[in-house]
DOKE-348697 format. One record per residue (C-alpha): residue number from 1; residue in one letter; z, x, y. Coordinates in Angstrom, 3 decimals. Example, Ala and Ser with C-alpha at 12.3 -4.5 7.8 and 13.67 -1.06 7.14 Angstrom:
% residues 2
{seq:1, type:A, up:7.800, east:12.300, north:-4.500} $
{seq:2, type:S, up:7.140, east:13.670, north:-1.060} $
//
This chain:
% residues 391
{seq:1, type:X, up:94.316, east:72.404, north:-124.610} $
{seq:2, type:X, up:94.098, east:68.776, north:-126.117} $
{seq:3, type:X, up:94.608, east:67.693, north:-122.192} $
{seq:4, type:X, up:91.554, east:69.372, north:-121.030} $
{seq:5, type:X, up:89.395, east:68.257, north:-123.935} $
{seq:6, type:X, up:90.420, east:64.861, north:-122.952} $
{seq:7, type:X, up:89.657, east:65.357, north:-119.176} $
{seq:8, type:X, up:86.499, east:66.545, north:-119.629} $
{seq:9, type:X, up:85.316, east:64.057, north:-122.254} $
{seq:10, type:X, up:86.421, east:61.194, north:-119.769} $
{seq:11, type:X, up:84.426, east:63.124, north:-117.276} $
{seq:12, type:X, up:81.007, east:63.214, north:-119.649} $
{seq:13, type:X, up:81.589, east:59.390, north:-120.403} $
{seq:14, type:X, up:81.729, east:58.641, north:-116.544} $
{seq:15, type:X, up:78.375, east:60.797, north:-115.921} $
{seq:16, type:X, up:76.978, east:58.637, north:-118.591} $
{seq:17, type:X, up:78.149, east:55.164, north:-116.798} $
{seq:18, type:X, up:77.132, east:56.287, north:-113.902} $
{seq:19, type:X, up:73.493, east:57.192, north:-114.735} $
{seq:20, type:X, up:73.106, east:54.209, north:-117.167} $
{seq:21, type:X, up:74.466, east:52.021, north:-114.100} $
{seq:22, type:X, up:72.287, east:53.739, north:-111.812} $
{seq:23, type:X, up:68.769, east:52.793, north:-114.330} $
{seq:24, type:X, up:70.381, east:49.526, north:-114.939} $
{seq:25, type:X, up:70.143, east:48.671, north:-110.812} $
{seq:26, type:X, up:66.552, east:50.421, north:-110.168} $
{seq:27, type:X, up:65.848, east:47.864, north:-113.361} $
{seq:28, type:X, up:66.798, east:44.855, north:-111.603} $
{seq:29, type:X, up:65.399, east:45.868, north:-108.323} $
{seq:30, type:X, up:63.240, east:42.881, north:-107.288} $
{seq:31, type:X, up:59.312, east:43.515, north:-106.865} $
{seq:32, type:X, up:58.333, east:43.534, north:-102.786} $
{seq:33, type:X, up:56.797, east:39.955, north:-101.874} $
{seq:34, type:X, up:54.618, east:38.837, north:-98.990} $
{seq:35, type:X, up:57.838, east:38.677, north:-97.081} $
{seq:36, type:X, up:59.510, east:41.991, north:-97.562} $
{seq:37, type:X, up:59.643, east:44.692, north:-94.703} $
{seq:38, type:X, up:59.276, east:48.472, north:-95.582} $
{seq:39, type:X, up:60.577, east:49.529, north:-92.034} $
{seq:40, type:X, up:58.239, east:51.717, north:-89.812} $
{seq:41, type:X, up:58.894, east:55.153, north:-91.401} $
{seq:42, type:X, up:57.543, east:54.199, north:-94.681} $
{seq:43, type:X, up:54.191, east:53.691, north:-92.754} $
{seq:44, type:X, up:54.663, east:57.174, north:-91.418} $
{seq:45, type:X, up:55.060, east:58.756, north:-94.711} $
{seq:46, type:X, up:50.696, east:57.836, north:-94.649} $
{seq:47, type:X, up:49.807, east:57.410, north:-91.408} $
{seq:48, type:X, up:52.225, east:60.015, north:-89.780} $
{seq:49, type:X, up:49.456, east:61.098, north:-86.729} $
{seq:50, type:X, up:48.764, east:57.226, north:-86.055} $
{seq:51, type:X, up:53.076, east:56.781, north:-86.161} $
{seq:52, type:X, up:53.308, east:59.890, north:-83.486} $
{seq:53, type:X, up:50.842, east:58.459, north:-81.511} $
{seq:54, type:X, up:52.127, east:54.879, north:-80.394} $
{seq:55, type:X, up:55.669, east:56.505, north:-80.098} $
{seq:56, type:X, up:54.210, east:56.830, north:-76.856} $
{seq:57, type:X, up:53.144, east:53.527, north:-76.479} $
{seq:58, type:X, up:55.291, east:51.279, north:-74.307} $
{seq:59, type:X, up:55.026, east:48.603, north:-76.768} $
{seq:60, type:X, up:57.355, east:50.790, north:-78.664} $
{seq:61, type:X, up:59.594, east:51.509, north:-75.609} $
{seq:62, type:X, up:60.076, east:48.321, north:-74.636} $
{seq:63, type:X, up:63.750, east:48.173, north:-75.813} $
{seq:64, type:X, up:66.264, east:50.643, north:-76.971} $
{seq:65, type:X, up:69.662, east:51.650, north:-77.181} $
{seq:66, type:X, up:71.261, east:53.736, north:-75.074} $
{seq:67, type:X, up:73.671, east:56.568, north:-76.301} $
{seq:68, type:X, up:73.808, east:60.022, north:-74.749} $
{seq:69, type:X, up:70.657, east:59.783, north:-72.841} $
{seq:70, type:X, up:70.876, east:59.648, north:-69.052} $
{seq:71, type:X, up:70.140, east:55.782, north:-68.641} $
{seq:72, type:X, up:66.558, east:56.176, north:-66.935} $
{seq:73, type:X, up:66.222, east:60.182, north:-67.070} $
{seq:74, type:X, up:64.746, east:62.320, north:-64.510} $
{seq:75, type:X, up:63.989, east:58.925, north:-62.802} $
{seq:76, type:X, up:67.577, east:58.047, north:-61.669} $
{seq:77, type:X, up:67.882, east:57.175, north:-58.180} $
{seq:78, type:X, up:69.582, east:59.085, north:-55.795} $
{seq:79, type:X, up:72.226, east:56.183, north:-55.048} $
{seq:80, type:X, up:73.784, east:54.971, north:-57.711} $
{seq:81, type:X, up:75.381, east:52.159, north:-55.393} $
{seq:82, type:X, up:74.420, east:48.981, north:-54.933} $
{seq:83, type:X, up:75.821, east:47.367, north:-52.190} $
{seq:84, type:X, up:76.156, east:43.419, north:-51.577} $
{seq:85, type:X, up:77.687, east:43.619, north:-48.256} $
{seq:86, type:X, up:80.801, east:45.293, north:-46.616} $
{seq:87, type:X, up:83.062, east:44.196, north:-49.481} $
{seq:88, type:X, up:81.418, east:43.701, north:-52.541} $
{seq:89, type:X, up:78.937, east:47.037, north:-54.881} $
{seq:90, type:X, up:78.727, east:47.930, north:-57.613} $
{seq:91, type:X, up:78.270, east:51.898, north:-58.660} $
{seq:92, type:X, up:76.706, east:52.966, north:-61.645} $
{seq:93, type:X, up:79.433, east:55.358, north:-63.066} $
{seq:94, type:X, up:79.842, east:57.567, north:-66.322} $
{seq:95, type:X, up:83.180, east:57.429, north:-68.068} $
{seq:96, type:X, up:84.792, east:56.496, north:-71.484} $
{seq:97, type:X, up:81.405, east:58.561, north:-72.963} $
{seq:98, type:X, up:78.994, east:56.270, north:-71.324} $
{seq:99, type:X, up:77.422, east:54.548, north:-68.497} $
{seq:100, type:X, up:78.987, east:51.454, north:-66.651} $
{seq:101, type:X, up:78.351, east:49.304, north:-64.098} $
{seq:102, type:X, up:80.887, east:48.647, north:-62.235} $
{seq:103, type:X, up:81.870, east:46.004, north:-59.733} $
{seq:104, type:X, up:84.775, east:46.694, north:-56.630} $
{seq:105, type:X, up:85.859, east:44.350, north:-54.310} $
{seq:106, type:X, up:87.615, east:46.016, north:-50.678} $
{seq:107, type:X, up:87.400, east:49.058, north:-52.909} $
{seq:108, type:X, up:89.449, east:47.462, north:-56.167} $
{seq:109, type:X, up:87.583, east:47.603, north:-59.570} $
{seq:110, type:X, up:87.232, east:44.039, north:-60.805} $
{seq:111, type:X, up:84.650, east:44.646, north:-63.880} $
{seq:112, type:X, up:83.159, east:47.271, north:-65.492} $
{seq:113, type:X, up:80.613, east:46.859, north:-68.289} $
{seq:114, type:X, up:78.868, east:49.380, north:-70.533} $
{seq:115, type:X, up:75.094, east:50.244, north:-70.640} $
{seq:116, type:X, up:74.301, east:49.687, north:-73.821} $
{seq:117, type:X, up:70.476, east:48.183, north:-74.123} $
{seq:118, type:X, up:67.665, east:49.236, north:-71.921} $
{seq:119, type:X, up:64.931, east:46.272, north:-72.044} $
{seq:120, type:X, up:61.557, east:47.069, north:-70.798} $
{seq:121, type:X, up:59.367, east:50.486, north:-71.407} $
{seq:122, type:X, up:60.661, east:51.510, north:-67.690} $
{seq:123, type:X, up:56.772, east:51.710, north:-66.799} $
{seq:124, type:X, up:57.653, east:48.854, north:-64.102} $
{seq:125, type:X, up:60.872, east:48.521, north:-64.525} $
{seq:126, type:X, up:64.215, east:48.254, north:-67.171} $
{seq:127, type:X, up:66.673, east:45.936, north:-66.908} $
{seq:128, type:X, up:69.960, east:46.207, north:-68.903} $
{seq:129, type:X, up:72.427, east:44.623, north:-71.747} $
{seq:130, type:X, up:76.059, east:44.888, north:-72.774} $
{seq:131, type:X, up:77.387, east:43.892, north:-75.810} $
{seq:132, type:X, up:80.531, east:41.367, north:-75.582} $
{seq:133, type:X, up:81.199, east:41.190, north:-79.275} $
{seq:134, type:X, up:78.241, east:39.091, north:-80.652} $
{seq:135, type:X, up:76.425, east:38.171, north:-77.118} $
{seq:136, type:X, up:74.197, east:40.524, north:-75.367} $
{seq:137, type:X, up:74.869, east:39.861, north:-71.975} $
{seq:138, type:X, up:71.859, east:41.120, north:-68.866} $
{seq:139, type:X, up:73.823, east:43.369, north:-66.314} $
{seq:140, type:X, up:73.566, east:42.512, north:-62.372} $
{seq:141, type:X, up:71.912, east:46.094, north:-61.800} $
{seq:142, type:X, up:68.007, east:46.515, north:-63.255} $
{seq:143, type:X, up:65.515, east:49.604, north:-62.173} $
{seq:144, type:X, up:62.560, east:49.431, north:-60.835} $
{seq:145, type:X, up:59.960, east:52.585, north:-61.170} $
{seq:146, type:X, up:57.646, east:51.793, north:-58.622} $
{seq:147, type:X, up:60.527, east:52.000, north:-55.443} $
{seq:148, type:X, up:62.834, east:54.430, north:-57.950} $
{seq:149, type:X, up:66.185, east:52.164, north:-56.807} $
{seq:150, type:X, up:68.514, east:49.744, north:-58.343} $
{seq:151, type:X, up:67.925, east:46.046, north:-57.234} $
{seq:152, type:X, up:69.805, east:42.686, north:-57.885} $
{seq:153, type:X, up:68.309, east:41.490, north:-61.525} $
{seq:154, type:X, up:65.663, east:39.333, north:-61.228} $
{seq:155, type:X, up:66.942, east:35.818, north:-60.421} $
{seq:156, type:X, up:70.663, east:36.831, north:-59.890} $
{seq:157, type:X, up:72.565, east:35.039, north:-57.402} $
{seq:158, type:X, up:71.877, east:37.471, north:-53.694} $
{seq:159, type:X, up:75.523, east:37.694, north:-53.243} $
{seq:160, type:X, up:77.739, east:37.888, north:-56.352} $
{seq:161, type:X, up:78.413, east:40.714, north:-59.119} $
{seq:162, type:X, up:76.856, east:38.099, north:-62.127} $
{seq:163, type:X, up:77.278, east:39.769, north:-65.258} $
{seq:164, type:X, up:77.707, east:36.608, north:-67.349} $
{seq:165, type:X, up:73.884, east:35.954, north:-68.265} $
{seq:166, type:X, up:73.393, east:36.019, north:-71.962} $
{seq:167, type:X, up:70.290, east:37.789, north:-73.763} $
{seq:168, type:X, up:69.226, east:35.738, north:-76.173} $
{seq:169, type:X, up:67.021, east:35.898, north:-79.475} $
{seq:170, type:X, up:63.855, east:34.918, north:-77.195} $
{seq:171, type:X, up:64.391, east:37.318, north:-74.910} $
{seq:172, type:X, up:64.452, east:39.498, north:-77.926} $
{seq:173, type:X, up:61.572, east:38.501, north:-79.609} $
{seq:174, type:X, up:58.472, east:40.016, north:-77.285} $
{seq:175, type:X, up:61.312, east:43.032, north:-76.691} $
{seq:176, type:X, up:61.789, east:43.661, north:-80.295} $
{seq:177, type:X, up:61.052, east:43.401, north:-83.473} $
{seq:178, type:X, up:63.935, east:41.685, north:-84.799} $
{seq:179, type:X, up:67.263, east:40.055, north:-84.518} $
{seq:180, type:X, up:69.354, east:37.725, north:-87.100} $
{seq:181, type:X, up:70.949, east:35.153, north:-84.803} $
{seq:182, type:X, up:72.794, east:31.913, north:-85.104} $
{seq:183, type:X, up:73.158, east:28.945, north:-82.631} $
{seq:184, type:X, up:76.773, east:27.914, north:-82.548} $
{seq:185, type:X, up:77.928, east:25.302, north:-80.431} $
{seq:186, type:X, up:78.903, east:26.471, north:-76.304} $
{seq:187, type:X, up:80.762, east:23.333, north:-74.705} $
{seq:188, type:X, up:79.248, east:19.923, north:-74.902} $
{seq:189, type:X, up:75.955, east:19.394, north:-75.820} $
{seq:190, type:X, up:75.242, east:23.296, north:-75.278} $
{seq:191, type:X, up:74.495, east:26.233, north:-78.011} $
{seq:192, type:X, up:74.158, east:29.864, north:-77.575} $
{seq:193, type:X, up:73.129, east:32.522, north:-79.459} $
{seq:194, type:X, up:75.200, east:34.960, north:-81.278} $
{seq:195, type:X, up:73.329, east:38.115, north:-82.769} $
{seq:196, type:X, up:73.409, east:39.918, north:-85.287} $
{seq:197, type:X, up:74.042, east:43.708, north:-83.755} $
{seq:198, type:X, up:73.193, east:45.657, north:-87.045} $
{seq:199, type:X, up:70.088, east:43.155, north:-87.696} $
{seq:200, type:X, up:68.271, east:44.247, north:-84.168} $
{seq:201, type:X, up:65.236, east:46.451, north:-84.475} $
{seq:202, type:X, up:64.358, east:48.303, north:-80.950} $
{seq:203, type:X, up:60.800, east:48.023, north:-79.639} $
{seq:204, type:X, up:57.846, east:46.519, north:-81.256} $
{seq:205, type:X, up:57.250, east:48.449, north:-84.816} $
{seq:206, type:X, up:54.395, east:48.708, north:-87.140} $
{seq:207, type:X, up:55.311, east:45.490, north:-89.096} $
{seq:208, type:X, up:55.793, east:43.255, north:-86.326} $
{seq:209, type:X, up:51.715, east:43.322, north:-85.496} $
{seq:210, type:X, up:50.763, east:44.268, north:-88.889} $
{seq:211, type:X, up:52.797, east:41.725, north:-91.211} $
{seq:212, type:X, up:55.536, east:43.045, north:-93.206} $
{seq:213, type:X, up:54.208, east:45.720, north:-95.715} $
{seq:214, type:X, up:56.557, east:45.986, north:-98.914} $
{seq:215, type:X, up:54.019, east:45.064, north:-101.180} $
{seq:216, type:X, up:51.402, east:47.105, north:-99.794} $
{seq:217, type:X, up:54.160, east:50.289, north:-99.424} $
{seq:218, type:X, up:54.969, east:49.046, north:-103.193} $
{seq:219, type:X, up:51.084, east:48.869, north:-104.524} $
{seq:220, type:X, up:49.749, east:52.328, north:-102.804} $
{seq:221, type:X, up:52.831, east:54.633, north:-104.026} $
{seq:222, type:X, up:51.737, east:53.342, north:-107.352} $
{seq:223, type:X, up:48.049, east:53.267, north:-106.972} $
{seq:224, type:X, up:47.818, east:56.962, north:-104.758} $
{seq:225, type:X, up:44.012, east:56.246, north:-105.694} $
{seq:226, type:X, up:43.499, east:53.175, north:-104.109} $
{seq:227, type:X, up:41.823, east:53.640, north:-100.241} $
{seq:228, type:X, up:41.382, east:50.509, north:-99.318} $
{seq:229, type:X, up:44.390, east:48.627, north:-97.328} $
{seq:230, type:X, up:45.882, east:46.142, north:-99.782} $
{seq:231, type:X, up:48.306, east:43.464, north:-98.915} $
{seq:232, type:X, up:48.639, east:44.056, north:-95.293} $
{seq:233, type:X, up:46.591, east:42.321, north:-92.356} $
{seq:234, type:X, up:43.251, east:44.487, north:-91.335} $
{seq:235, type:X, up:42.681, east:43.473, north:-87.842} $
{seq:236, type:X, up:39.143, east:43.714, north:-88.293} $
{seq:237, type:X, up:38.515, east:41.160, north:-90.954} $
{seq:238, type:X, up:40.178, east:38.480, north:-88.546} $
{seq:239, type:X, up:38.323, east:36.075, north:-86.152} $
{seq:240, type:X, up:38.588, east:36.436, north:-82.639} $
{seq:241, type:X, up:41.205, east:34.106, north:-81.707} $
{seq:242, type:X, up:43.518, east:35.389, north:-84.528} $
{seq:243, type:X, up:42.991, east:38.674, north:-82.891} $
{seq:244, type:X, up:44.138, east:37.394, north:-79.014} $
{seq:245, type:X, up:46.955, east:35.210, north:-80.896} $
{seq:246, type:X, up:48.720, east:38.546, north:-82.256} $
{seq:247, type:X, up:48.873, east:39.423, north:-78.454} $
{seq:248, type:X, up:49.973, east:36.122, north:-77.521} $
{seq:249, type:X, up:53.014, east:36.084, north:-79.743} $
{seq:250, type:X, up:54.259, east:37.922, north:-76.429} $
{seq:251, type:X, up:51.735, east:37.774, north:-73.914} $
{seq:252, type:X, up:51.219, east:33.997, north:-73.305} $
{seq:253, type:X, up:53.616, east:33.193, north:-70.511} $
{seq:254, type:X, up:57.142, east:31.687, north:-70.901} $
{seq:255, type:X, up:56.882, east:28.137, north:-69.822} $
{seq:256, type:X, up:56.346, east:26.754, north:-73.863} $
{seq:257, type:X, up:57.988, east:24.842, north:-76.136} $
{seq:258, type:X, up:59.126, east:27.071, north:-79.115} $
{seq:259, type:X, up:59.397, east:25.356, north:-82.647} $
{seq:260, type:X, up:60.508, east:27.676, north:-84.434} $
{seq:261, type:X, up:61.232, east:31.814, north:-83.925} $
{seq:262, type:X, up:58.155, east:34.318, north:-83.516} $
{seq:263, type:X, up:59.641, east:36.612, north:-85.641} $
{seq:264, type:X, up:58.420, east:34.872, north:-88.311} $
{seq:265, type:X, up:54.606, east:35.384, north:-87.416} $
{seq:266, type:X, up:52.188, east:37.095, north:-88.948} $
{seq:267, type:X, up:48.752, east:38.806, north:-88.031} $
{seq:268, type:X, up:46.232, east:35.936, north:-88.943} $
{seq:269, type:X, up:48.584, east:32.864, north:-87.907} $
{seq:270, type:X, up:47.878, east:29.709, north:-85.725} $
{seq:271, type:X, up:49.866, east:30.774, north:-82.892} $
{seq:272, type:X, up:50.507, east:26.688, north:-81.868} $
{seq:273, type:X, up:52.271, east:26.279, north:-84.965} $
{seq:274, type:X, up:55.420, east:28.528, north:-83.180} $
{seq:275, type:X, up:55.005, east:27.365, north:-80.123} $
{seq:276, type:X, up:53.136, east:24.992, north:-77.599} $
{seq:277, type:X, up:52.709, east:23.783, north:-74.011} $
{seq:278, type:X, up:55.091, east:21.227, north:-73.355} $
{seq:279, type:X, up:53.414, east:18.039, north:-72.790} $
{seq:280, type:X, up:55.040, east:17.590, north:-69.561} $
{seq:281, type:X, up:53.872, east:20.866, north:-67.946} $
{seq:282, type:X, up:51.972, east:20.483, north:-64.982} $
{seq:283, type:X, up:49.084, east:22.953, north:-65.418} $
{seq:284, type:X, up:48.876, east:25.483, north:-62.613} $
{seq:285, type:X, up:45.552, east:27.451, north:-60.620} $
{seq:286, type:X, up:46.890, east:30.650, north:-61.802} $
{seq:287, type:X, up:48.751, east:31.680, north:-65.134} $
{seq:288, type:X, up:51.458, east:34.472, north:-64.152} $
{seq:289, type:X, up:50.972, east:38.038, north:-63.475} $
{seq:290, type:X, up:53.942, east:38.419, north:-65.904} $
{seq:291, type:X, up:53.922, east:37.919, north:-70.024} $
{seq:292, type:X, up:50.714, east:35.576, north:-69.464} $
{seq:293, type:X, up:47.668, east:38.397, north:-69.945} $
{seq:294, type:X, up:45.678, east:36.287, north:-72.759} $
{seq:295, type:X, up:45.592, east:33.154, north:-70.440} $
{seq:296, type:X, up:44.183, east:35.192, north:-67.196} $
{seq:297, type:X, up:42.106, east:37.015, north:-69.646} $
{seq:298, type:X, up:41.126, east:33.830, north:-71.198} $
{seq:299, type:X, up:39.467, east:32.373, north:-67.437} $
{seq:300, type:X, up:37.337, east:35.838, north:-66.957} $
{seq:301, type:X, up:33.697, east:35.326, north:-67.012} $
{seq:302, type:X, up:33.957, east:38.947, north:-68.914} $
{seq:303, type:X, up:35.559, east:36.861, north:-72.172} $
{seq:304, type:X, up:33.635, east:33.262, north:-71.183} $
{seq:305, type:X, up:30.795, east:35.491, north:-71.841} $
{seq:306, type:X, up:31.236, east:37.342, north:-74.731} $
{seq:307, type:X, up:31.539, east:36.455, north:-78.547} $
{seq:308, type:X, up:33.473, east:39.040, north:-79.363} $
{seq:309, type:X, up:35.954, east:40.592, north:-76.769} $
{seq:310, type:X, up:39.777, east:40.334, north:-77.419} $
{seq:311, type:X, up:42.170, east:42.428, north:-76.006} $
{seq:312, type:X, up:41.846, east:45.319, north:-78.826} $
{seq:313, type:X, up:38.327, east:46.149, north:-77.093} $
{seq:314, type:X, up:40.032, east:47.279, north:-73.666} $
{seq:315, type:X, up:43.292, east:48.500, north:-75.581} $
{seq:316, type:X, up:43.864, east:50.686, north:-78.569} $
{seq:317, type:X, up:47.499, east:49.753, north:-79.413} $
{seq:318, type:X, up:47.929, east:53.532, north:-80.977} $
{seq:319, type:X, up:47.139, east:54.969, north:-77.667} $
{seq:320, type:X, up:49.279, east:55.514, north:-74.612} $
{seq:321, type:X, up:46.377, east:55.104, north:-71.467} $
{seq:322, type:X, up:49.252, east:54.772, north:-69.022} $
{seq:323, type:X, up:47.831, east:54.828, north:-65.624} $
{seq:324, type:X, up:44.709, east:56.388, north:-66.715} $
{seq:325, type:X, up:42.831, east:53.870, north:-64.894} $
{seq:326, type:X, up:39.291, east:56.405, north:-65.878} $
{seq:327, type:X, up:39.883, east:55.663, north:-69.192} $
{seq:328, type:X, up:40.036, east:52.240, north:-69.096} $
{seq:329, type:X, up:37.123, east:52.045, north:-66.799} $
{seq:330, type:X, up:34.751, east:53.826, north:-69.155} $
{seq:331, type:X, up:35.235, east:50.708, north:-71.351} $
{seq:332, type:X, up:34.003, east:48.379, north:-68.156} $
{seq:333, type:X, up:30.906, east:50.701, north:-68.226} $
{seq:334, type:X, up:30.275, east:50.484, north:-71.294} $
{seq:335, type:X, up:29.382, east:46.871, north:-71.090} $
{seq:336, type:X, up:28.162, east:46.656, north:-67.455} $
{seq:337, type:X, up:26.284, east:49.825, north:-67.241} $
{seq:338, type:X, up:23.566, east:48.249, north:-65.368} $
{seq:339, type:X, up:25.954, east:46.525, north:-62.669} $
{seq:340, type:X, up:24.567, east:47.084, north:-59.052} $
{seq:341, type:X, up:26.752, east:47.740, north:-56.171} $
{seq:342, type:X, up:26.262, east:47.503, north:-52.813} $
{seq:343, type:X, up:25.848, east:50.286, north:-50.614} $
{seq:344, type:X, up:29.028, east:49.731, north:-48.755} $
{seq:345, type:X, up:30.979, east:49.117, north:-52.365} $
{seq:346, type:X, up:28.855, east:52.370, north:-53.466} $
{seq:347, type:X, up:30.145, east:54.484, north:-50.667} $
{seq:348, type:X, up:33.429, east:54.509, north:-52.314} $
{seq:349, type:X, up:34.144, east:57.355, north:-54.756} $
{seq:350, type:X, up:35.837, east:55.484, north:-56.646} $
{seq:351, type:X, up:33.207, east:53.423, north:-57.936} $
{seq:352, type:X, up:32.204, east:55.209, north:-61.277} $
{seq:353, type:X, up:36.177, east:56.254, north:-61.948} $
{seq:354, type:X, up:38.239, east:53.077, north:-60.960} $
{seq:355, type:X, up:37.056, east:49.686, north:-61.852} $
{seq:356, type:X, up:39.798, east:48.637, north:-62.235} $
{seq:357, type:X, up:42.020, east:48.206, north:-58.954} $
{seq:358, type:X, up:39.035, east:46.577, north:-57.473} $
{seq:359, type:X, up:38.282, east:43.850, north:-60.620} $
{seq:360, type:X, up:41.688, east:43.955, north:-61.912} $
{seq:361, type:X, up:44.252, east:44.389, north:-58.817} $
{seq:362, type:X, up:47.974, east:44.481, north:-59.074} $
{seq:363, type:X, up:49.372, east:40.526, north:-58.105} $
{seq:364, type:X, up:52.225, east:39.269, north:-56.650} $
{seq:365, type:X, up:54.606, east:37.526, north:-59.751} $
{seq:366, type:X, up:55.924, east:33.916, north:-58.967} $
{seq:367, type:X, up:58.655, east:34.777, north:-61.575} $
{seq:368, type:X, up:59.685, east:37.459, north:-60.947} $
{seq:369, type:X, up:61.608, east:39.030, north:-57.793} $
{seq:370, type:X, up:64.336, east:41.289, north:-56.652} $
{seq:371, type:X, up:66.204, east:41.961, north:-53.918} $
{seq:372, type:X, up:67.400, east:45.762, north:-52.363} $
{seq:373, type:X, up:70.534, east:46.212, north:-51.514} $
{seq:374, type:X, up:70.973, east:45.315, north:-47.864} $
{seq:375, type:X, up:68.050, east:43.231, north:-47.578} $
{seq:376, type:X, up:68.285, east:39.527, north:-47.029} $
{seq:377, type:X, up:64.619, east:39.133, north:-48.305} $
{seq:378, type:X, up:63.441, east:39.285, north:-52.103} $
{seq:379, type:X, up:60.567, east:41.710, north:-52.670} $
{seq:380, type:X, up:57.531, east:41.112, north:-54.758} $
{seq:381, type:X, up:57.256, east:42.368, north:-58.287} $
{seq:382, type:X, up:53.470, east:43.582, north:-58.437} $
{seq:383, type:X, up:51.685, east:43.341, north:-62.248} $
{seq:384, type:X, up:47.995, east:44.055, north:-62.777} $
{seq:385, type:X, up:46.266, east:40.837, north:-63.440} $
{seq:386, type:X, up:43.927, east:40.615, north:-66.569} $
{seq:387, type:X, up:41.995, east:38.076, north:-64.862} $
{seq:388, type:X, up:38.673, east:40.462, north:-64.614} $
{seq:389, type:X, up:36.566, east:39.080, north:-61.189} $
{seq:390, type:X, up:35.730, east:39.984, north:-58.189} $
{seq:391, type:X, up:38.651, east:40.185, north:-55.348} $
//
């Protein structure tokens, strides 16, 4: 009897600890600061239609990993073989639980490596990582939507299974919205990056184009009254070229000098304090079809002429317009209502439906490439150019 009194008075004095413990470390929990994240679903818990909504957006899609699914869905092409020439493929192949790519030589495996990152909202394409320990490493094998087939990766050597090209953090940084990485030293005079996999948040969230939003997650739960946005960026109180700079973070082109990691900025920052065009640089005619939107956008008479466009007043980043090319050309009306055709230009039906293939055609990319199987030739990536004229 004395036993069980004993038991379950060392079982009331352990309840105790633990809920004294427990008010102790809510106590000590540290108030949210200009710099604290909430994570994405604490801005659904308020703005859950508005969360639903871009779900759908391909700035959302644009990475994420790959468990059970089918690696591009209903979209997979009918070969899954890529072949080099009459010795070397690769097949895309489930086993072990997953999807590989695997390379055989005169029929004899010689690598095999796991799908484990899709890259890219598969609108125009994904291409692929693998984790090997704390590297990300691109597979040899990317998809492209607009010929539904595999293709040699985009700069890949034309006639070797390369599956040693690392993925590093500014890769990451326009496809996500996160990773913790460290430089450590790679052979002489050479660093690469090794991430963080626990640290790396898929797609472009809520904070990364609104500012982390602690405090403000912190301030409304205790002020349910309050309407007005506090302590989080309100894209309409900031000047125009703060506005285009929040696209830029990801949508000015690659060939810059980076000073320090985009992660870091904020809605409201001076983009050239992250990074810069080297000085070196010759300037070329024509930014890139790829990544370099604000520039092209930049040398139409559309924003030479206006005080106010940005990229927000074709684009509504909670929407998904995906090929709805009507859509989007209900916005060109709205400015240039009055615009006179010709008569030949007017004979087209697709005048009042479709500005946009004529003012805003698809472009060649000088960056971008890849190469069929069993074609000698590299094939052009197309990309709608945001340079608005006349073609």
């Amino acid at each position: 009897m004395k036993g069980k009194i004993r038991l379950v008075s060392i079982l009331i004095v352990i309840v105790v600890m633990v809920v004294i413990f427990a008010q102790c470390m809510d106590a000590k929990k540290p108030p949210a600061t200009a710099q604290t994240f909430a994570g994405a679903a604490s801005c659904k818990q308020c703005h859950a239609a508005i969360a639903d909504s871009y779900l759908q957006n391909p700035h959302q899609q644009t990475s994420h990993p790959i468990d059970d699914e089918k690696v591009v869905g209903a979209g997979m092409p009918v070969s899954s073989a890529y072949e080099f020439d009459a010795h070397l493929k690769i097949l895309v192949e489930e086993r072990n639980g997953g999807t590989y790519q695997v390379a055989y030589y005169d029929g004899e495996e010689t690598i095999a490596r796991r799908f484990d990152i899709a890259i890219g909202s598969g609108k125009d394409a994904y291409t692929y990582g693998s984790w090997e320990g704390s590297e990300l490493k691109q597979l040899p094998l990317s998809y492209f939507s607009a010929v539904k087939s595999w293709a040699n990766s985009p700069g890949f050597p034309a006639g070797q299974a390369y599956f040693d090209r690392p993925i590093g953090v500014r890769c990451l940084e326009c496809h996500s919205s996160y990773a913790d990485a460290t430089q450590v030293p790679d052979g002489p005079l050479k660093v690469k990056d090794e991430l963080k996999k626990t640290s790396l948040i898929y797609g472009i969230d809520c904070e990364r184009c609104h500012g982390p939003s602690g405090k403000h997650v912190e301030f409304h739960q205790e002020n349910p009254q309050v309407k007005t946005a506090q302590f989080v960026t309100v894209y309409k109180t900031l000047m125009r070229q703060q506005k285009v700079d929040a696209c830029a973070v990801c949508h000015s082109g690659t060939d810059t000098e980076v000073q320090k990691s985009t992660f870091g900025f904020k809605p409201g920052d001076d983009l050239r304090n992250y990074h810069f065009k080297a000085s070196g640089t010759v300037a070329k005619k024509e930014p890139d079809v790829h990544g370099n939107q604000t520039s092209l956008l930049q040398q139409s008479k559309c924003y030479m002429n206006s005080k106010e466009m940005d990229c927000s007043s074709c684009h509504k980043t909670h929407e998904n317009l995906n090929g709805n090319l009507t859509a989007y050309s209900q916005r060109c009306i709205s400015c240039h209502a009055t615009i006179k055709h010709t008569e030949t230009t007017l004979a087209n039906a697709m005048v009042k439906t479709n500005c946009i293939d004529c003012h805003m055609p698809e472009q060649p990319s000088n960056i971008i490439s890849f190469q069929l199987a069993g074609k000698n030739k590299t094939s052009q990536y197309m990309l709608r150019t945001h340079r608005i004229g006349i073609y």
